[in-house]
C-alpha positions as CSV (number, residue, x, y, z in Angstrom):
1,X,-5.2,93.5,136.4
2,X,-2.9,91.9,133.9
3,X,-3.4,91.7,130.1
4,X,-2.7,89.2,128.1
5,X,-1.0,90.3,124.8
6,X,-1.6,87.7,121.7
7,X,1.9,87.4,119.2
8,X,1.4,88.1,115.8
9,X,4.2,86.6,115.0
10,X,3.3,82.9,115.7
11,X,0.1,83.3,113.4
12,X,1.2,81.9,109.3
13,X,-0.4,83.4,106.5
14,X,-0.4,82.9,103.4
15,X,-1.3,80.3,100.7
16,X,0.5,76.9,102.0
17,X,-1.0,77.3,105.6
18,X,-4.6,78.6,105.0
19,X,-7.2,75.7,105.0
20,X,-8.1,74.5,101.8
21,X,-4.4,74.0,100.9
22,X,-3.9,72.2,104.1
23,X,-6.6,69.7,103.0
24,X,-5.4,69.2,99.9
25,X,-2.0,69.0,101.2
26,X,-3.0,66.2,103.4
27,X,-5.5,64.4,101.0
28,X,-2.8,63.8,99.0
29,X,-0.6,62.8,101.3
30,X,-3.6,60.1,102.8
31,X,-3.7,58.9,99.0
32,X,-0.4,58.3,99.0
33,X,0.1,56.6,101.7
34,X,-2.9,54.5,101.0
35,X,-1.6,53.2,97.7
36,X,2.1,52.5,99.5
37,X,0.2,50.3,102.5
38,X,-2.1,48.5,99.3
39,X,1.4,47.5,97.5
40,X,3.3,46.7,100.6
41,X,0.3,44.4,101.7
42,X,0.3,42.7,98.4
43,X,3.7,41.5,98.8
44,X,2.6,40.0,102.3
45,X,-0.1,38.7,100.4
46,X,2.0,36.5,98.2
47,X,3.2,39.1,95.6
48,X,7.2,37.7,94.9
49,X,9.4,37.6,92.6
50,X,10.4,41.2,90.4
51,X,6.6,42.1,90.8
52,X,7.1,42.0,94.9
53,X,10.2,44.4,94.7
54,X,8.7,46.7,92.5
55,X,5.5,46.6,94.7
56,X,8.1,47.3,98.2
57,X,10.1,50.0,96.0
58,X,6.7,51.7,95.4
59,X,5.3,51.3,99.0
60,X,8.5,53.4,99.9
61,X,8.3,56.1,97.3
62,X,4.6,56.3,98.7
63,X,5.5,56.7,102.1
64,X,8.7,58.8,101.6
65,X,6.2,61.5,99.2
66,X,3.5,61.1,101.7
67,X,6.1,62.8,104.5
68,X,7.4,65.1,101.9
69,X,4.0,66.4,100.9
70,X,3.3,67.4,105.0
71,X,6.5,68.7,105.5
72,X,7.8,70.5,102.9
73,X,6.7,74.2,101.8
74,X,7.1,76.5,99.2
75,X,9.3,75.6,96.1
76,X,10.4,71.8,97.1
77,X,6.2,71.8,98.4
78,X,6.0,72.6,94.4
79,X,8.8,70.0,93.8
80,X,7.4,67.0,96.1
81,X,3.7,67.9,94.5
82,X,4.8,67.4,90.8
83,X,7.0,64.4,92.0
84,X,3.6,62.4,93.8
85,X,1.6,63.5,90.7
86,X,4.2,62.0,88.3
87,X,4.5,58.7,90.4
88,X,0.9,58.4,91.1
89,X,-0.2,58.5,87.7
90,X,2.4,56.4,86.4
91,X,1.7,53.9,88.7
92,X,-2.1,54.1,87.8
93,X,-1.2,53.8,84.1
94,X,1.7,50.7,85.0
95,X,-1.9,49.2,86.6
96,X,-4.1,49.7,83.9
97,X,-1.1,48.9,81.0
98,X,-1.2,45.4,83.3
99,X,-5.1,45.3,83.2
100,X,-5.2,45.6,79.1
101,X,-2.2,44.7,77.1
102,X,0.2,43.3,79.6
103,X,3.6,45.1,81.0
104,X,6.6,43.6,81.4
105,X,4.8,40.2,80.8
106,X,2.6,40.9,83.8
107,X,-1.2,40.4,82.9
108,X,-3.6,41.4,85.7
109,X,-6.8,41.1,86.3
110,X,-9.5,43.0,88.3
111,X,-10.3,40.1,90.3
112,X,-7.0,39.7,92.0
113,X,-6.6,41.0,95.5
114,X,-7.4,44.8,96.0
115,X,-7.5,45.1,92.1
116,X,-10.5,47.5,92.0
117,X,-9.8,49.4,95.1
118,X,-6.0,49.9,94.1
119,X,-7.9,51.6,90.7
120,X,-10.2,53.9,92.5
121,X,-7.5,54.8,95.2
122,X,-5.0,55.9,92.2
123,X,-7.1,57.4,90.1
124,X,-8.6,60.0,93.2
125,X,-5.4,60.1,94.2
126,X,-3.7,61.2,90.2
127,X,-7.0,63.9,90.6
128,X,-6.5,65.6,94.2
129,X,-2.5,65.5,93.4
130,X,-3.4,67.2,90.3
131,X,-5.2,69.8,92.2
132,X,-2.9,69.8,94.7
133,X,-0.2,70.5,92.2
134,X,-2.1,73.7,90.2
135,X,-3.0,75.0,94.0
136,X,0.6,75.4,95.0
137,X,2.1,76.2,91.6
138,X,-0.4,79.5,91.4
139,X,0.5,80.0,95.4
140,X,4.1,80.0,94.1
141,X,3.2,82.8,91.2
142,X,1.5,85.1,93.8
């Protein structure tokens, strides 16, 4: 009879591949993406002028922190976290600075397309990115 030896070697430990980290890893990068597919489709929608390239520029960012969020580990993991955080809330508050006193002479209001949804989608997404962002600066401390 044969025996089959199993490599230790191939097994990762530690905090960026257990499970929880992985879900919030990947939660953040589904938010993410979600709010880059919202924008891009709003510029199919009709969304032109300054407004439509500033809603492509932000579908990119999206996608491009999305990837980094998945691929990256340890200190630019830490890096890309903070970086989606930043531009996730600062896209939320852009939204609601639109919504109340205007930004850039752009008014908005909640019953334009994917208004609402954009809101809840960003503001999940600014909390599991701020989890996200505490979970792998204490995994970087340990």
């Amino acid at each position: 009879m044969t025996s089959i030896s199993r490599s230790s070697g191939s097994h990762r430990t530690g905090p960026e591949h257990s499970s929880p980290a992985f879900i919030w890893k990947a939660l953040s990068a589904l938010l993410l993406l979600a709010m880059a597919v919202i924008h891009v489709y709003l510029v199919f929608d009709g969304v032109g002028g300054i407004l439509g390239v500033l809603f492509i520029l932000n579908g990119i960012g999206g996608l491009v922190l999305a990837i980094a969020m998945l691929a990256t580990r340890g200190t630019l993991l830490t890096i890309s976290s903070v970086l989606s955080l930043l531009f996730m809330a600062g896209t939320l508050l852009s939204l609601v600075l639109a919504l109340t006193v205007g930004l850039f002479g752009i008014t908005e209001t909640l019953d334009f397309t994917l208004v609402p949804t954009t809101l809840v989608v960003e503001t999940v997404g600014t909390l599991v990115l701020a989890v996200t962002t505490a979970l792998t600066m204490r995994a970087r401390r340990t």
